[in-house]
N, CA, C and O of each residue as an XYZ file, in Angstrom:
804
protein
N     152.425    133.343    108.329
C     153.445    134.399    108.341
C     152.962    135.554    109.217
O     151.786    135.911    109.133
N     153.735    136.101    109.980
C     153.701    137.303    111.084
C     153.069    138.539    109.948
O     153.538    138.560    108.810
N     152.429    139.134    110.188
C     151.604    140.591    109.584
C     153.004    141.383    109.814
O     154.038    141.144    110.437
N     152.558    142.367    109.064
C     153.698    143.720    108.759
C     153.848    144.492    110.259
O     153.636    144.367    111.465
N     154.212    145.103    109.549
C     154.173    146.579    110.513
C     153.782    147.610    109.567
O     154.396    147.580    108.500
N     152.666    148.761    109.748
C     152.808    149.741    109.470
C     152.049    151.119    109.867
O     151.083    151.351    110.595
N     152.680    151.725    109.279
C     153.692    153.304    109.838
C     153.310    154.654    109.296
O     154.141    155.207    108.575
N     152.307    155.191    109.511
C     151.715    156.470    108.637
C     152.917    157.617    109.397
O     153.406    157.677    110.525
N     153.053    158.317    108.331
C     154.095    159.703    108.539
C     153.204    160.571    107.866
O     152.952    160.581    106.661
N     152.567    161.595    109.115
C     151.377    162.318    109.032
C     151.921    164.406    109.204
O     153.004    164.697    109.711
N     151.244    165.170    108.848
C     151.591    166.337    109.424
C     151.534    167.310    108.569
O     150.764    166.812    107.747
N     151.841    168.530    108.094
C     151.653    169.784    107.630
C     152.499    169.656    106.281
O     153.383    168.808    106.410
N     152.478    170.191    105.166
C     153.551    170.612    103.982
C     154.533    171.238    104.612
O     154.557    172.405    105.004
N     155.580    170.169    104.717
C     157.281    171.220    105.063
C     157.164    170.874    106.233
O     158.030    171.450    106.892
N     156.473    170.158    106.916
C     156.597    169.575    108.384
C     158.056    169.064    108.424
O     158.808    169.470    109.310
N     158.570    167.993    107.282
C     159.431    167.097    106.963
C     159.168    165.774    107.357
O     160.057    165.149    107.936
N     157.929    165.183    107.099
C     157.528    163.789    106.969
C     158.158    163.448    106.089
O     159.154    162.832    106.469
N     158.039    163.585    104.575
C     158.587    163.060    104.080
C     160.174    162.908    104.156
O     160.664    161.780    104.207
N     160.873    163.907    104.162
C     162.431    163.311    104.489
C     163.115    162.219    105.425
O     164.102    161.493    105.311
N     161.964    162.468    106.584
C     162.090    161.381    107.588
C     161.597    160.275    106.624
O     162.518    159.612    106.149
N     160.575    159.990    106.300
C     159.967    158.742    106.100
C     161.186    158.291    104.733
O     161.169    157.090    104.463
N     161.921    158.928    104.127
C     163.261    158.758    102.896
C     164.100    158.217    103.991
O     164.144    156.989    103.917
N     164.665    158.617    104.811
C     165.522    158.237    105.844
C     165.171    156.538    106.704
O     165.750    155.452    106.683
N     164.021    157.026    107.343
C     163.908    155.597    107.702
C     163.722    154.505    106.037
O     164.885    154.115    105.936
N     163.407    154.244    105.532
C     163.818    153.673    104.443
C     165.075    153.116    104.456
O     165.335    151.958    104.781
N     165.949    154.068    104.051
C     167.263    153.769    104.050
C     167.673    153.254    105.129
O     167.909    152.062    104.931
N     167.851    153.522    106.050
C     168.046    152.802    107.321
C     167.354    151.188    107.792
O     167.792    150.271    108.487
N     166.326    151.355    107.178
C     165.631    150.022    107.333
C     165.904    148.529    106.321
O     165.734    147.327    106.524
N     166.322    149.206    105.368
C     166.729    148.424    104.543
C     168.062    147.916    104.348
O     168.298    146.876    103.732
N     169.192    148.875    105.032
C     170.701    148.422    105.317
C     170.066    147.407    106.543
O     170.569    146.292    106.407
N     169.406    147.439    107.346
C     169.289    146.612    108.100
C     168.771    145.673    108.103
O     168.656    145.029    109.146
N     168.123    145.133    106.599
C     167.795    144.053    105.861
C     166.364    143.992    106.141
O     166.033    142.809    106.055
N     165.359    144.732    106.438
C     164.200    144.529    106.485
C     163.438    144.998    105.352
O     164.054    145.705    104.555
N     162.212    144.746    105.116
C     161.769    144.284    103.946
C     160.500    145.468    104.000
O     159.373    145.346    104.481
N     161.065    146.530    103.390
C     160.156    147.845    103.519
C     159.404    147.993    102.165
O     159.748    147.536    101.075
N     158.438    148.641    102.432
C     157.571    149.279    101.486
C     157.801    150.822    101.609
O     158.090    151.232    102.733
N     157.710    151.688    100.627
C     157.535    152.846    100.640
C     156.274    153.644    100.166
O     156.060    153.292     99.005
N     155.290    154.624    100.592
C     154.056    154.279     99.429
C     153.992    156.007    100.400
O     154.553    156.618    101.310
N     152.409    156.178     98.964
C     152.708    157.743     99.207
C     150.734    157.962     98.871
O     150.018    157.205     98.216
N     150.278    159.436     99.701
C     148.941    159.222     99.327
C     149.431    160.626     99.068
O     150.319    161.174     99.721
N     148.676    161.238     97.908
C     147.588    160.491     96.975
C     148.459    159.443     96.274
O     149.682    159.544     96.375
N     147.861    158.350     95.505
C     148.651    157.957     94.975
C     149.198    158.001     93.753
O     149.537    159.172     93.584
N     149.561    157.147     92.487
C     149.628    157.513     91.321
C     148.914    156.578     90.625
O     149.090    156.440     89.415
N     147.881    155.711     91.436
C     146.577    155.576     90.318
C     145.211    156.890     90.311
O     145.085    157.999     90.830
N     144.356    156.004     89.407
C     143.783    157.576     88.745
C     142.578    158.612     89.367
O     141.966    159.503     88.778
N     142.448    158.053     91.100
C     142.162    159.252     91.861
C     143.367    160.026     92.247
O     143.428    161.246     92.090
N     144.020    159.541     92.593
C     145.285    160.283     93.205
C     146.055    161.470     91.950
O     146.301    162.664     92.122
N     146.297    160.601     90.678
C     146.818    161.568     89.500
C     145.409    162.918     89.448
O     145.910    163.819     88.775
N     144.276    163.266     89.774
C     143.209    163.657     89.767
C     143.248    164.942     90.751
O     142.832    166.055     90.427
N     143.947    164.532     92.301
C     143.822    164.873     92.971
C     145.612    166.016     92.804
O     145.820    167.221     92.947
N     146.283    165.150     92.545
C     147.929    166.307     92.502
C     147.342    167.001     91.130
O     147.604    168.183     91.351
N     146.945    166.976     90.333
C     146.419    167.549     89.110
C     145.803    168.840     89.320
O     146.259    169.908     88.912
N     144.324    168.617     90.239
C     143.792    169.815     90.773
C     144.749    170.473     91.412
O     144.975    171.595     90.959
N     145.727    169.947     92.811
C     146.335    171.043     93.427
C     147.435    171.996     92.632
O     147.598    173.205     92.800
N     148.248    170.998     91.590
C     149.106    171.504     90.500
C     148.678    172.865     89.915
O     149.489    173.719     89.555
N     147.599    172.972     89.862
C     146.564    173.628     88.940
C     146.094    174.953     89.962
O     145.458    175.903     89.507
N     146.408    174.882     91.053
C     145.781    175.634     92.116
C     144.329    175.247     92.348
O     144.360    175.339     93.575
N     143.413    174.980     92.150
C     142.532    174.341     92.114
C     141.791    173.469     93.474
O     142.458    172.795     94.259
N     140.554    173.610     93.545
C     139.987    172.630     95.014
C     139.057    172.210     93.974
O     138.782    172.800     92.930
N     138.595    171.052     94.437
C     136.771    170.477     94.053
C     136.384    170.791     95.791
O     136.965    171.125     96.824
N     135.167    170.477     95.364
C     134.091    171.059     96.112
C     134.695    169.844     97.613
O     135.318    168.783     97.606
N     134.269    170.469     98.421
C     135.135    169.517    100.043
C     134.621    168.024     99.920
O     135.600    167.286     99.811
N     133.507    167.365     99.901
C     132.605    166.370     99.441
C     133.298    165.834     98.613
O     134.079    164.999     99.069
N     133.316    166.031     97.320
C     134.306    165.810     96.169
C     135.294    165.501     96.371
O     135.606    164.337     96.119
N     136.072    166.246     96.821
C     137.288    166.093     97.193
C     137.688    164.961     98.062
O     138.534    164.079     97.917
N     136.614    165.305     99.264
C     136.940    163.816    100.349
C     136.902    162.358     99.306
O     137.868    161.617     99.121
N     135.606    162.202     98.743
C     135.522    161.015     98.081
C     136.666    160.566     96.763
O     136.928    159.426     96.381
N     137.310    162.102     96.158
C     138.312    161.541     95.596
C     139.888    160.677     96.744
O     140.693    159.800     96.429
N     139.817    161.003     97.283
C     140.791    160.936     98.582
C     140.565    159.452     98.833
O     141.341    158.596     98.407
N     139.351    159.148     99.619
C     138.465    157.682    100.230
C     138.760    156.768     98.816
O     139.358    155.697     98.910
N     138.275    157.298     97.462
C     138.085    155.868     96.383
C     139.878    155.663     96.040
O     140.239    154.516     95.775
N     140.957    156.793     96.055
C     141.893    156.753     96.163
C     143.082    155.958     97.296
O     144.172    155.427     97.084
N     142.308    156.169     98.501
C     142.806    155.258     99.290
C     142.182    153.793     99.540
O     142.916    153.119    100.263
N     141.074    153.169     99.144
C     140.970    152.469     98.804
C     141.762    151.542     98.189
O     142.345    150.619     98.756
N     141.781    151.876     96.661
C     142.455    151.372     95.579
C     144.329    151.348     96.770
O     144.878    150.276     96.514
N     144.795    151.794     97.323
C     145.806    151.930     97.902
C     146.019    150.959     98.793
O     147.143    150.472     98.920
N     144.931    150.537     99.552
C     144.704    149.775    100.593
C     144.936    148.217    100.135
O     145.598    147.307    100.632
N     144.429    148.271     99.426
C     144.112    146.872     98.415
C     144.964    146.296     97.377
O     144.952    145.135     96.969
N     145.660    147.207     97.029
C     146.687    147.172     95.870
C     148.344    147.082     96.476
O     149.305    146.361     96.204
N     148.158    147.976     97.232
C     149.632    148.243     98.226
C     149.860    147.750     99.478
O     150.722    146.891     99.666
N     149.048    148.284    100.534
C     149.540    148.003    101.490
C     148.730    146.811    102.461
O     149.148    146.456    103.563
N     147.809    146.419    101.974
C     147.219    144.812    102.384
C     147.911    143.825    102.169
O     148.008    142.911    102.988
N     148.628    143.840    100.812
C     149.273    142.759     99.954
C     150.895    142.724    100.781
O     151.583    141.708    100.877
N     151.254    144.045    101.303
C     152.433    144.176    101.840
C     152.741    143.799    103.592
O     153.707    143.404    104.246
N     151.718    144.072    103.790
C     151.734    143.577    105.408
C     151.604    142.137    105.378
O     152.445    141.493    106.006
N     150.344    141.293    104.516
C     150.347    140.174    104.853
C     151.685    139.359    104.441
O     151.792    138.228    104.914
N     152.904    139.932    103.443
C     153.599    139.248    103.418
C     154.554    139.320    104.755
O     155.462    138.490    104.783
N     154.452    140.159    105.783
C     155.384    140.612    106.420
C     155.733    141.763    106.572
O     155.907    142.240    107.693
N     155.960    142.664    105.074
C     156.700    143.629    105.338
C     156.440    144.804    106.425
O     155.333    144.794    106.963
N     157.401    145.860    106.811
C     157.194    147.120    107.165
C     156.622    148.264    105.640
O     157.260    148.602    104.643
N     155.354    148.551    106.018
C     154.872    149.479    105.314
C     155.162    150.953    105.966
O     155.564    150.886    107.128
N     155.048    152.101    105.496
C     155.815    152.818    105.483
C     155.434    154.378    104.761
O     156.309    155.181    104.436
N     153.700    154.656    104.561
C     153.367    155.390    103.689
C     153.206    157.166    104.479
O     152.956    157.498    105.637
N     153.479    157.974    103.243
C     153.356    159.871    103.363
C     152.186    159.615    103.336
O     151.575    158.898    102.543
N     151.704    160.378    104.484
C     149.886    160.615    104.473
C     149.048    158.880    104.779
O     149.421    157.777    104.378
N     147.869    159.244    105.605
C     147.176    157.974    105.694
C     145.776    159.286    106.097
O     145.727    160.515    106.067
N     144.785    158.156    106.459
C     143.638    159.002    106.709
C     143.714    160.086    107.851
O     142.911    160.984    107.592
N     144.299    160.282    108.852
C     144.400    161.263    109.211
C     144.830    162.857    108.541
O     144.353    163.945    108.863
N     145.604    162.641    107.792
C     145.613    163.567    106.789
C     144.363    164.241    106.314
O     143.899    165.380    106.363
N     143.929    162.834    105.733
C     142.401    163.416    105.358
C     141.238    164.416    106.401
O     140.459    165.324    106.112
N     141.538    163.826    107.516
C     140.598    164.153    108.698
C     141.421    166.000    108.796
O     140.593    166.822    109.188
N     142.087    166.287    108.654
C     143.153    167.517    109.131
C     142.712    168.146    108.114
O     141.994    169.139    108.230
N     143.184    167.518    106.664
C     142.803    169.004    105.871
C     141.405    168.909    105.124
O     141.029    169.808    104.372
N     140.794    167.976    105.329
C     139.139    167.841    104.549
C     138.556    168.858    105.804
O     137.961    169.874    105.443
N     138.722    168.596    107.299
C     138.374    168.923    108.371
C     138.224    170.863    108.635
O     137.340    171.583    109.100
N     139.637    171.115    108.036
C     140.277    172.571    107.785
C     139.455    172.816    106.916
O     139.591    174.031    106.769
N     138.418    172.375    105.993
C     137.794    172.824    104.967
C     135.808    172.538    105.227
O     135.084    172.209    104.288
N     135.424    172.704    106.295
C     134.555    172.735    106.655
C     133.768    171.266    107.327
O     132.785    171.181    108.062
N     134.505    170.372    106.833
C     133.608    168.884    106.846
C     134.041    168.516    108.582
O     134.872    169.086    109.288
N     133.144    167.371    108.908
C     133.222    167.223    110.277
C     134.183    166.113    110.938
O     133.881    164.921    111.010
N     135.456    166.710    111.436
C     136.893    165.814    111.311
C     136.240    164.533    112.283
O     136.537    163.368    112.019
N     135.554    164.788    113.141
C     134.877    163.487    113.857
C     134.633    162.274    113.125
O     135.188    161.183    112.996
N     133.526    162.897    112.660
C     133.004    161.903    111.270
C     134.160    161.515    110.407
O     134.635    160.407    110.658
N     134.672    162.155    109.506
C     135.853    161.659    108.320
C     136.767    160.404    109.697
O     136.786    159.194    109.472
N     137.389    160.974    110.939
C     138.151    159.502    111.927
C     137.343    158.373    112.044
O     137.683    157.195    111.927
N     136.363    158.785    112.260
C     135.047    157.438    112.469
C     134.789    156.559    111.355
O     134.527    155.362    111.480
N     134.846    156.996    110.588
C     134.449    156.594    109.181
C     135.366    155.828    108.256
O     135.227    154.865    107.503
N     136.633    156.852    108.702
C     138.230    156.186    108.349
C     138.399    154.769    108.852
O     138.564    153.681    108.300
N     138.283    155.241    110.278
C     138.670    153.855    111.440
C     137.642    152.314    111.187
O     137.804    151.159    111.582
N     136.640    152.926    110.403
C     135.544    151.797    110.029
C     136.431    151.063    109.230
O     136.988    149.984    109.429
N     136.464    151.919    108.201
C     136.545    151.076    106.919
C     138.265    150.804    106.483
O     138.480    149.906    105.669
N     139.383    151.546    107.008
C     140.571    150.940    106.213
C     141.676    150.263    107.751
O     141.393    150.497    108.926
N     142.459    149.729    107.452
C     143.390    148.994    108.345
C     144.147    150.637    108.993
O     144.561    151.660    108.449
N     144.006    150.086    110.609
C     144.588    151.132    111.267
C     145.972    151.049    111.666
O     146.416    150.047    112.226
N     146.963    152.491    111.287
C     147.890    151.852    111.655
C     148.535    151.418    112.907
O     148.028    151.816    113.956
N     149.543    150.686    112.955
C     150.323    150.312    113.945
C     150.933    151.566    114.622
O     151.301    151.622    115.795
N     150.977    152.409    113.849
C     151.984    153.972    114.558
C     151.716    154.648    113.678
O     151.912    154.238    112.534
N     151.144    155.993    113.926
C     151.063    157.277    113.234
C     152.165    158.149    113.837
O     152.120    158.082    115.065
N     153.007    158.837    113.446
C     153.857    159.791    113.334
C     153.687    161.182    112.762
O     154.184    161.611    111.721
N     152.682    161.988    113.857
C     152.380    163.230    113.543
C     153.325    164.338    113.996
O     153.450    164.676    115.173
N     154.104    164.979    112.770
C     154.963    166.166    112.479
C     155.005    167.372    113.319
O     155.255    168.294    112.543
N     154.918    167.709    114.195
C     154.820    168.780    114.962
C     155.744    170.282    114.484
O     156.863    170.414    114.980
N     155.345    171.107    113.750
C     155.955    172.564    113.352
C     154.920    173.353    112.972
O     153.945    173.265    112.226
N     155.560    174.389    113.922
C     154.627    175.886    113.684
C     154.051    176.027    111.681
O     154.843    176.067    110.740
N     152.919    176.061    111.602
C     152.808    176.192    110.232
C     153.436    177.740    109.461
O     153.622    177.816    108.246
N     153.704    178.903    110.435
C     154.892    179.579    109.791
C     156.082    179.061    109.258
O     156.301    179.015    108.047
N     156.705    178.745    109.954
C     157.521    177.583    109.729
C     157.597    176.312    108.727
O     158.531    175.544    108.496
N     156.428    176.362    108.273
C     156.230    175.221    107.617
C     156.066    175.879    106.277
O     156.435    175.276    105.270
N     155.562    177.021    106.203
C     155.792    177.414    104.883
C     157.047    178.408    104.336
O     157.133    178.634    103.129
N     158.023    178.994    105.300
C     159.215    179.021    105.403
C     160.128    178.013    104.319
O     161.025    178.361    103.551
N     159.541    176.610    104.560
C     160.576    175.719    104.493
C     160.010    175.854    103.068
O     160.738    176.404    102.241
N     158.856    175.436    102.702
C     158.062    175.615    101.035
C     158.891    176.333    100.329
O     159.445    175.812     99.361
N     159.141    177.676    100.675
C     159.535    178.535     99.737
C     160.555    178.363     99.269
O     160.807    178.678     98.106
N     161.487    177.758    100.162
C     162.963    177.398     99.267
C     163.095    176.035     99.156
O     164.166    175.487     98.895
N     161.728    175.282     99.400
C     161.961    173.521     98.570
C     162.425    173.641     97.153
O     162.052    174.682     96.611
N     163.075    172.915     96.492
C     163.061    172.492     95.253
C     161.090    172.226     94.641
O     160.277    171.910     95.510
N     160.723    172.362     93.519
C     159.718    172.124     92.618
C     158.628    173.540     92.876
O     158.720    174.622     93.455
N     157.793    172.956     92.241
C     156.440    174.430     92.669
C     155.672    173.858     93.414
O     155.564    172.635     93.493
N     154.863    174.919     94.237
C     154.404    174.718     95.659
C     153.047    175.177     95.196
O     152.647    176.170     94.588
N     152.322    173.802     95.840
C     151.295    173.364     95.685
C     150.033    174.409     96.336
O     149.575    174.000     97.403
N     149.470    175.628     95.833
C     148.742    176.689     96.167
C     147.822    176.092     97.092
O     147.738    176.198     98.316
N     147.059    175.354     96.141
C     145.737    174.624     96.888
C     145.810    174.166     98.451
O     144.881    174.383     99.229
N     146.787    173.633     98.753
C     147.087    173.120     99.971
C     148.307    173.218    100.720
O     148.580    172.366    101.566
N     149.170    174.328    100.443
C     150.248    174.942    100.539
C     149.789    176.386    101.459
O     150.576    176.396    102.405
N     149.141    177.228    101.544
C     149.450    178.393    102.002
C     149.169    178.580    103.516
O     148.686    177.668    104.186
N     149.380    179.380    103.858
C     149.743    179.496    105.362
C     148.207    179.900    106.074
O     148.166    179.842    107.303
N     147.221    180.219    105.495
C     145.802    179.992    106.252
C     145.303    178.986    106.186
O     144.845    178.590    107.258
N     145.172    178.328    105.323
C     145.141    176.522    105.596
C     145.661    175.858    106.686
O     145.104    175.557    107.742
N     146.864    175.650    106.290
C     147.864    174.762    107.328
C     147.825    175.708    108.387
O     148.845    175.370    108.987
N     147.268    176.837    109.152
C     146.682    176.980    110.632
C     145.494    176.149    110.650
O     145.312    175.413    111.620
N     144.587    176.183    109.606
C     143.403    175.442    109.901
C     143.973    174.127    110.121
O     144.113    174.148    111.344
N     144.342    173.132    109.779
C     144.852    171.807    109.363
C     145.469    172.118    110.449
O     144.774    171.620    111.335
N     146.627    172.799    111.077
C     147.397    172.295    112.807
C     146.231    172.661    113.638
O     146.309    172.261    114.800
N     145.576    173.071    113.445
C     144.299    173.611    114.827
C     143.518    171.994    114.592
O     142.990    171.647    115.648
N     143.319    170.876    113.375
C     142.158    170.188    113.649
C     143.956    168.480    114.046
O     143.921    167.524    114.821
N     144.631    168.744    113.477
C     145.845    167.832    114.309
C     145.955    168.437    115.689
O     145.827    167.517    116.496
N     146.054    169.065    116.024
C     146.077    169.422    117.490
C     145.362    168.575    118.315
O     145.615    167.985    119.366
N     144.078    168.689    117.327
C     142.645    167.977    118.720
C     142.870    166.659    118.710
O     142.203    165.925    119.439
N     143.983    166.097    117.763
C     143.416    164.337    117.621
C     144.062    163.840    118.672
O     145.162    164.198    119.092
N     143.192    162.806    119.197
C     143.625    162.025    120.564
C     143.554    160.106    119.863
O     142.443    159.610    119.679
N     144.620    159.420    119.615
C     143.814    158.184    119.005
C     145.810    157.655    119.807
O     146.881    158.260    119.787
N     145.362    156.220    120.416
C     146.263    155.602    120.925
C     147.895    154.872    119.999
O     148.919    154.381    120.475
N     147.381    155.164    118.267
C     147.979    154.473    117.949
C     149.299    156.168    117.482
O     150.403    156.070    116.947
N     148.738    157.224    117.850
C     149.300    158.447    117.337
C     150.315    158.872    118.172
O     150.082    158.980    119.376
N     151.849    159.237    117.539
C     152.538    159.664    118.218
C     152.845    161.643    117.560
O     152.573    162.277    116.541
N     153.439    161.885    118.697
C     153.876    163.228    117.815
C     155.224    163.511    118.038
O     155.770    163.150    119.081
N     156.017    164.329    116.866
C     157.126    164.244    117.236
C     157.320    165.609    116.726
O     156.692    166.205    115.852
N     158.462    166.041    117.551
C     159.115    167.849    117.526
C     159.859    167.874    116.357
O     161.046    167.548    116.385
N     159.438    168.140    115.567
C     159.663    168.396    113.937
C     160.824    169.677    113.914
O     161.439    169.843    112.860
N     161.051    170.378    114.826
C     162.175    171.640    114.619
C     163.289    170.941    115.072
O     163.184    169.911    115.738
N     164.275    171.406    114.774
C     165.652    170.960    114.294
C     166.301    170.721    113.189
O     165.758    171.080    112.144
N     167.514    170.112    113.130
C     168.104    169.408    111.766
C     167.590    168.035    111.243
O     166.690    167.524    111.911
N     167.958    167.476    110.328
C     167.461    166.511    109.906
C     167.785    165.077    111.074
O     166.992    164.181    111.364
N     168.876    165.220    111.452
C     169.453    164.321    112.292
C     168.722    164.063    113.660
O     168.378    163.042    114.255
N     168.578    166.085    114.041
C     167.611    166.073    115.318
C     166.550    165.274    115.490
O     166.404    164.487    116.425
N     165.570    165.520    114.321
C     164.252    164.828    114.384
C     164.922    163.451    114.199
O     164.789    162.645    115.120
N     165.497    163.162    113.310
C     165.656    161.652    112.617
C     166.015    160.659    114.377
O     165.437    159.580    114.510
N     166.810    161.084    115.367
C     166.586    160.362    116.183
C     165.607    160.343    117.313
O     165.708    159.433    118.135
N     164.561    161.355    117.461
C     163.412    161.475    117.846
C     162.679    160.279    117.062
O     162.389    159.279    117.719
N     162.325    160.330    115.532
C     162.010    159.731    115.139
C     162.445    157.940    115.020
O     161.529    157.138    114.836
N     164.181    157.351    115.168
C     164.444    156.449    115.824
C     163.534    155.520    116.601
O     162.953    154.456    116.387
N     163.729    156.834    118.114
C     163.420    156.485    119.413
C     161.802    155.830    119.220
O     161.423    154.755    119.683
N     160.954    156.833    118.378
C     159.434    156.492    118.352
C     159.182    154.837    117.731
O     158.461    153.997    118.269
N     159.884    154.673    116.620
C     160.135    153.228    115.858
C     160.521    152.434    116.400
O     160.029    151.381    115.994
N     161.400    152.257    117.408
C     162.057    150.901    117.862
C     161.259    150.452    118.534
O     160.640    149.627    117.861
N     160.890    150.503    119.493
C     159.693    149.648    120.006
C     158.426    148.807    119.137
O     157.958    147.686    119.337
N     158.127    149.731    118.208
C     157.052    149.100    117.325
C     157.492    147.898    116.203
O     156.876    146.982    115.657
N     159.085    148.466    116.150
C     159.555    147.533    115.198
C     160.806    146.846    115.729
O     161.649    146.464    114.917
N     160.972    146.674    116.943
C     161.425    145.879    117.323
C     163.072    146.005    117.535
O     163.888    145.164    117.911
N     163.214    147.262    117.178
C     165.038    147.891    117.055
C     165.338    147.584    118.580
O     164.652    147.428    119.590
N     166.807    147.570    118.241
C     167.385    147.735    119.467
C     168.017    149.532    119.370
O     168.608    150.031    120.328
């Protein structure tokens, strides 16, 4: 059987990865393809660990933190999206290790190392889809999301740190896309980036 496809939707809080990555979903699946949806952290019990601390306002120590992240994506790798590609499907997950590299990176650790290290050890994707918006902007959008906004990794001196260490990444499988506009705007930016990888017309 042909391997999957998959698809990291990468970028800032309020970038709007996730709405895109809700959208293509829907779209992918009227069109009868056989999607996965998956989300990091996850909701086994590094990931519940990890939204817990930020819930909480809360950091562990950067170290800590990375390795809750790594044994978390792990368990993710293995459980979700290994099992999903080899059947075929389009995988499809919020956040992949670049994430990690952006905001572990924003927090003193060495974003070189965390890509190197990433790229060792978990399946790379087929297409990264990095969010492009001013992080003013990005916390703009926070304030009038629906739920409570995640302190820890939510505020607007962070996410400059975190777009200053996405800025530098150079990796062939990474695209970026102009995140300002309406939902529609990006959504066919975002289109255009997918069809080729997945084969749209």
């Amino acid at each position: 059987m042909k391997r999957g496809r998959f698809i990291a939707f990468e970028g800032l809080d309020g970038s709007g990865k996730s709405t895109q990555l809700a959208r293509q979903v829907a779209r992918l699946r009227t069109a009868g393809r056989d999607v996965v949806a998956t989300r990091e952290p996850t909701g086994g019990p590094n990931g519940r660990r990890i939204r817990a601390l930020a819930a909480a306002g809360e950091r562990a120590a950067p170290e800590e933190e990375l390795a809750l992240f790594v044994a978390d994506r792990r368990e993710h790798v293995t459980g979700v999206i290994a099992p999903a590609l080899a059947r075929g499907a389009i995988v499809l997950t919020d956040r992949y290790f670049l994430s990690t590299v952006a905001y572990q990176g924003a927090r003193g650790l060495d974003p070189e190392r965390l890509l190197r290290e990433s790229e060792a050890e978990f399946p790379l994707p087929d297409l990264a889809l990095l969010f492009d918006l001013e992080p003013a902007l990005c916390t703009d959008r926070l304030r009038v999301r629906a739920g409570v906004q995640e302190e820890a990794f939510e505020r607007l001196d962070l996410l400059e740190r975190v777009a200053h260490v996405f800025a530098a990444l150079r990796r062939p499988y990474l695209r970026r896309v102009d995140a300002r506009g309406d939902v529609d705007e990006v959504g066919a930016r975002v289109d255009a980036a997918l069809a080729e990888v997945l084969g749209l017309a």
